[in-house]
C-alpha positions in Angstrom: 27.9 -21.6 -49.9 25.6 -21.1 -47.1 26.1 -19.1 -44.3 24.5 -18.7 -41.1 22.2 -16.4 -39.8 23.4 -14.7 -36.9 20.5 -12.9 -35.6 17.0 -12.4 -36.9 15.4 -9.1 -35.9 11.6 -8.5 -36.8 11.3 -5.1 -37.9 8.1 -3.2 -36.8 7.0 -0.4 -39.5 5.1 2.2 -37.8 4.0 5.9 -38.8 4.9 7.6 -35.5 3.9 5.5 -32.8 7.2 3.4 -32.5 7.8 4.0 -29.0 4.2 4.5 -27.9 4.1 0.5 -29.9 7.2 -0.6 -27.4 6.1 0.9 -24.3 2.8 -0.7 -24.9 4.3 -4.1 -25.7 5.9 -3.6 -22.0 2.8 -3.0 -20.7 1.7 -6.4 -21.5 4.5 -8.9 -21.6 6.7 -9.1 -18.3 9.4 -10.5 -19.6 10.1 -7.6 -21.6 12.8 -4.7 -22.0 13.4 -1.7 -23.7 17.1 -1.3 -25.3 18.7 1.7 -27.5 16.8 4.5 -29.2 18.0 6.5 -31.8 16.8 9.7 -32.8 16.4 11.7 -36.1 18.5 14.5 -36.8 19.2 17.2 -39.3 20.9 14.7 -41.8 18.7 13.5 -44.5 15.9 15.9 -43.3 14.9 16.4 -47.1 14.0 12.7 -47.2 12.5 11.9 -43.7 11.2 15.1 -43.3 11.2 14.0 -39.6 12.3 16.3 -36.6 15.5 16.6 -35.6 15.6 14.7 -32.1 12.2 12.7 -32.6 12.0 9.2 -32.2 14.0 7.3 -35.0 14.2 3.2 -33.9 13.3 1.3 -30.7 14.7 -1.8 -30.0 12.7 -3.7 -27.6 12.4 -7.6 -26.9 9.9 -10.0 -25.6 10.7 -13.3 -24.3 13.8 -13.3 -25.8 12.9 -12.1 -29.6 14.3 -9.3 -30.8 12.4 -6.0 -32.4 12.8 -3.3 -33.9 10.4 -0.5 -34.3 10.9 2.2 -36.6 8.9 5.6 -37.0 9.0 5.9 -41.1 6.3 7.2 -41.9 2.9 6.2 -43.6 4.3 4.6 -46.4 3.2 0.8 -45.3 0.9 -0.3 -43.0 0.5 -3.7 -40.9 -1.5 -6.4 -42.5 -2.8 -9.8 -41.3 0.4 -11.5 -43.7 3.0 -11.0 -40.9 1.7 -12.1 -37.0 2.7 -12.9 -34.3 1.4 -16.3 -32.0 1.9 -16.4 -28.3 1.4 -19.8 -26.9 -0.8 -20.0 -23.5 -0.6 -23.2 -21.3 -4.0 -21.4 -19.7 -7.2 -20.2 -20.2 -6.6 -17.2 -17.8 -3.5 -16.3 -19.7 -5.6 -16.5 -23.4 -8.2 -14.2 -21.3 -5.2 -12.4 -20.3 -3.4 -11.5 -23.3 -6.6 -10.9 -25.8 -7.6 -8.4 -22.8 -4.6 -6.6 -23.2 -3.6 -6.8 -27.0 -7.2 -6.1 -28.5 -7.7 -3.3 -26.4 -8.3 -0.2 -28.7 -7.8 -2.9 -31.6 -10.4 -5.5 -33.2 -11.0 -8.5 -32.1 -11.0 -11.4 -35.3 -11.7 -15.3 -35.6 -9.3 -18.2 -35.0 -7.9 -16.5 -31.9 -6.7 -14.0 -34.0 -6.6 -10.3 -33.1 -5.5 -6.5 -33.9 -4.1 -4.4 -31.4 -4.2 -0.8 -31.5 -1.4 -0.2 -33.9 -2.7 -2.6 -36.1 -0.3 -5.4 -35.5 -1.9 -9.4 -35.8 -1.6 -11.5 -33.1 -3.0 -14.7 -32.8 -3.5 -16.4 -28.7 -3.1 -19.9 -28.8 -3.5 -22.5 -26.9 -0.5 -24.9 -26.1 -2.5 -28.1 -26.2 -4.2 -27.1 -29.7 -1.2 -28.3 -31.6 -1.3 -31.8 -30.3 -5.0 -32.1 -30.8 -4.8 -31.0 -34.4 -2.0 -33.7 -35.1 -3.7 -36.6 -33.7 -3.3 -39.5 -35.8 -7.4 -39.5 -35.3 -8.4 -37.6 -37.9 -12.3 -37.3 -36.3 -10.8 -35.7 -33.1 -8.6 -33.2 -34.8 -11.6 -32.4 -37.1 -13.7 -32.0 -34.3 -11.4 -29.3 -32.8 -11.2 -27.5 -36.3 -15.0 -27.5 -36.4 -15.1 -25.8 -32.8 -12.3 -23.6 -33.4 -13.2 -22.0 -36.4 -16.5 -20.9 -34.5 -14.7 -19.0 -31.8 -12.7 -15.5 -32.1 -11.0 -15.9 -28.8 -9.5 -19.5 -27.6 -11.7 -21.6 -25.3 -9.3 -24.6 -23.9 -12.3 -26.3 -22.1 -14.8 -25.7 -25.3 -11.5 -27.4 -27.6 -11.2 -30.4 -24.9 -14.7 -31.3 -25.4 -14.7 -31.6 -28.8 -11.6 -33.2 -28.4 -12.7 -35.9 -26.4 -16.5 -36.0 -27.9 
């Protein structure tokens, strides 16, 4: 039988820097909000090994997604096999958001990025799906071919080799 899915939650892994992560994710997106944080305490000590009254989970969401970041430790890291896309109907908000979320990070191909905590993002255009999808293959290749030269989204750079 299946059964459905009530919520989703992405779960954010970090050492320590869980809230520092949120605070800074409200920094950049303005439709954005803090929720509950829970703290550590003396239970379990000899398995976190974390203060009592330090920074346990941060919920936080961003246009309407749900996250949770937990401080547990440096057991896993962030890799480039879980990202995140945020879809830009502008070039001033691609300039915007790879500003702000490569900051302190590194800066990769494709649109794709790091920021400082070592989360991927990749800042896409809106239009790039429909170009890619054009029953024309030439003109979706086209974009492909002038894509996969850039590290940060250029709409206008896309459009021409759209329309070339």
């Amino acid at each position: 039988m299946k059964l459905p899915a009530r919520e989703i939650t992405s779960c954010l892994w970090y050492d320590s820097e869980a809230e520092e992560a949120a605070n800074f994710y409200m920094s950049v997106f303005n439709d954005a909000k803090i929720g509950r944080i829970t703290r550590y305490g003396e239970e379990g000590h000899d398995i976190h090994g974390r203060e009592a009254g330090s920074v346990m989970t941060v919920e936080f969401e961003i246009a309407g997604r749900k996250f949770v970041a937990i401080n547990g430790g440096p057991v896993f890291k962030f890799d480039e096999a879980i990202s995140f896309q945020i879809h830009c109907d502008t070039q001033d908000e691609i300039d915007y958001f790879w500003s702000k979320l490569s900051e302190g990070g590194e800066e990769s191909s494709c649109g794709w990025l790091k920021d400082k905590f070592g989360l991927s993002w990749q800042v896409v255009p809106t239009v790039l799906p429909e170009m890619l999808f054009d029953a024309d293959a030439a003109k979706s290749q086209r974009v492909v071919k002038a894509f996969m030269q850039m590290k940060k989204f250029d709409i206008e750079a896309l459009k021409q080799a759209y329309a070339a």
